[in-house]
C-alpha positions as CSV (number, residue, x, y, z in Angstrom):
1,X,11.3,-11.6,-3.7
2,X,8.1,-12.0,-5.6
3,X,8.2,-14.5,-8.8
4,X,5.1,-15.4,-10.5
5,X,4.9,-18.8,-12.4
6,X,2.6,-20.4,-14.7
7,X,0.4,-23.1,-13.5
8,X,2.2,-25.5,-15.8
9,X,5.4,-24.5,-14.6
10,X,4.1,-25.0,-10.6
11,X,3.1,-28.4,-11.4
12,X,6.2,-29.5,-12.7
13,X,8.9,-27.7,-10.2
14,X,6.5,-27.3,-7.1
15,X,9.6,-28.8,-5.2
16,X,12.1,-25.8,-6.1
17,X,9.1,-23.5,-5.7
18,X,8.3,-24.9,-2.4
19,X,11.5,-24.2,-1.3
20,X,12.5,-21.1,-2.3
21,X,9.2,-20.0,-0.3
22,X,10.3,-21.8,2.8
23,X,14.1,-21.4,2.8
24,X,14.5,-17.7,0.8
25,X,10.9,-16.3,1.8
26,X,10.6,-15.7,-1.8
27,X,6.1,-15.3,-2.7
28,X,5.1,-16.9,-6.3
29,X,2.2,-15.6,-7.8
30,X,0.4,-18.4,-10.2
31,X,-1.2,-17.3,-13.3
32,X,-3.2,-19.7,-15.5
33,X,-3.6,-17.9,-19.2
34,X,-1.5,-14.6,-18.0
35,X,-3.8,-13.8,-15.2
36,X,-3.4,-14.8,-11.3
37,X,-5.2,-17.7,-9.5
38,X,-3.0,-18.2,-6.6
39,X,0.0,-17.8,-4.8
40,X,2.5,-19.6,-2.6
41,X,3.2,-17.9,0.5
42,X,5.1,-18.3,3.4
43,X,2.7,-20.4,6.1
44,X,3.5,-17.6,9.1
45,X,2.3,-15.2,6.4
46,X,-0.8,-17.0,5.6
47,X,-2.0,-17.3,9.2
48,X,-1.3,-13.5,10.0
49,X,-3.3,-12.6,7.0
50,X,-6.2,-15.3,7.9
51,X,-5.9,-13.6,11.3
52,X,-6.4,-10.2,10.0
53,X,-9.2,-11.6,7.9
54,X,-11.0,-12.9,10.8
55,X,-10.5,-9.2,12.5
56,X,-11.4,-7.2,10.2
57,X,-14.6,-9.3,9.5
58,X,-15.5,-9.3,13.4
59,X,-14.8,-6.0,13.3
60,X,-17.1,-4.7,10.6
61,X,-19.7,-6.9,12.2
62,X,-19.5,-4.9,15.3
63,X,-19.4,-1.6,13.2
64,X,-22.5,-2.7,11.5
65,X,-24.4,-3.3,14.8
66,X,-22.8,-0.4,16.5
67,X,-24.3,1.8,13.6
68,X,-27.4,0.0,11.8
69,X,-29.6,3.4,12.8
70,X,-27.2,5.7,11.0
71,X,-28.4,6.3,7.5
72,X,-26.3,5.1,4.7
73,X,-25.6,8.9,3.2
74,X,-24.4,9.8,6.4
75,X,-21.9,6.8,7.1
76,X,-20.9,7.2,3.6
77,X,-20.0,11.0,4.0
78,X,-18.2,10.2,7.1
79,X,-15.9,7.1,5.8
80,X,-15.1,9.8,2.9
81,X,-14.2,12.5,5.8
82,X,-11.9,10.1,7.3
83,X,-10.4,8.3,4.1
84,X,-9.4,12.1,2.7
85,X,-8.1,12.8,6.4
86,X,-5.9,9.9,6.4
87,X,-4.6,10.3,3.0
88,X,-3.9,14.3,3.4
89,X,-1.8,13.0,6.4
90,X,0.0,10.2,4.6
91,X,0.6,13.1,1.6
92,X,2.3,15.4,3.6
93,X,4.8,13.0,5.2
94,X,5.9,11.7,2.2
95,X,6.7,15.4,1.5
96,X,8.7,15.9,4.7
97,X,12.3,15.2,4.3
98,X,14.7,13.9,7.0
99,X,16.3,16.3,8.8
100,X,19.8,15.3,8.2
101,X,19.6,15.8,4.5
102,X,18.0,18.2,1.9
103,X,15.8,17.0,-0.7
104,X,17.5,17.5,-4.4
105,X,14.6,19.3,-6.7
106,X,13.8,15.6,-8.1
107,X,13.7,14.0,-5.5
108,X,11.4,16.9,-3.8
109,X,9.2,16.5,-7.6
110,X,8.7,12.9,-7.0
111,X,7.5,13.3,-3.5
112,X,5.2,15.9,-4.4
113,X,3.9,12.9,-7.0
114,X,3.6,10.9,-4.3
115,X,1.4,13.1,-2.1
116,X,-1.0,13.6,-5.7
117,X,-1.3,10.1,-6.2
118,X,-2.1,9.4,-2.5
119,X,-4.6,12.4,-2.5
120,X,-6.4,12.3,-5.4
121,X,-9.5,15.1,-4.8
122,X,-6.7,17.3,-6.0
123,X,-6.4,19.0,-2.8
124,X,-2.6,20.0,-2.0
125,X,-1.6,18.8,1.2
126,X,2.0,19.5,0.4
127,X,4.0,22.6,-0.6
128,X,4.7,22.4,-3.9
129,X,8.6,22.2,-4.5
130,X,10.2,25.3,-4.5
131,X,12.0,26.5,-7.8
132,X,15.8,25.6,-8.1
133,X,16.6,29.2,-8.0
134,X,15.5,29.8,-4.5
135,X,16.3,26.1,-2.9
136,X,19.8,25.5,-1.1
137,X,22.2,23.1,-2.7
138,X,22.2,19.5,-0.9
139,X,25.2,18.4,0.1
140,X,27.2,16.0,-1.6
């Protein structure tokens, strides 16, 4: 569970807060003036997302020396190719249902918001739902 805490608040129960990351994997997001500074993670969390850090720095190094004579335009067209690629694909399986059970029509709708908000050139990559006259009753 996320919490978020003031900074007073941290200062004066960083023992409960301290715990309830360790022992209930709860995160606390600090604020100072309604806005957030820091938070209070888990320590295995931390190092996997230094790790990550470190990997995806290294990695865009690499990428940068792989690629320093491709023009900017160019890498920037292609990173856009590839973003809307991924995305159309992430769209359309949040559209899919399971294939034990039949989407209700709001449940299809708010899928089909899902693959808008995930796609947002406005390209459909999902079937918009189909009217409730013409859709087959899911099963109760």
């Amino acid at each position: 569970m996320q919490r978020e805490a003031t900074t007073m608040n941290v200062r004066q129960n960083l023992g409960e807060f301290l715990n309830q990351v360790q022992y209930r994997g709860d995160s606390v997001v600090v604020t100072k003036h309604g806005k957030p500074v820091a938070a209070l993670v888990d320590y295995a969390l931390y190092e996997r997302i230094r790790r990550l850090s470190e990997s995806f720095v290294a990695l865009t190094d690499k990428l940068g020396q792989v690629n320093a004579d491709v023009p900017t335009e160019t890498a920037d067209a292609e990173i856009d190719a590839a973003v809307r690629s991924v995305r159309r694909r992430l769209a359309a399986a949040a559209c899919q249902p399971s294939q034990n059970t039949a989407m209700t029509l709001t449940e299809e709708i708010d899928a089909h918001k899902i693959c808008a908000s995930i796609v947002p050139d406005g390209s459909q990559p999902c079937p918009a739902p189909v009217p409730p006259t013409t859709r087959r009753r899911a099963a109760p």
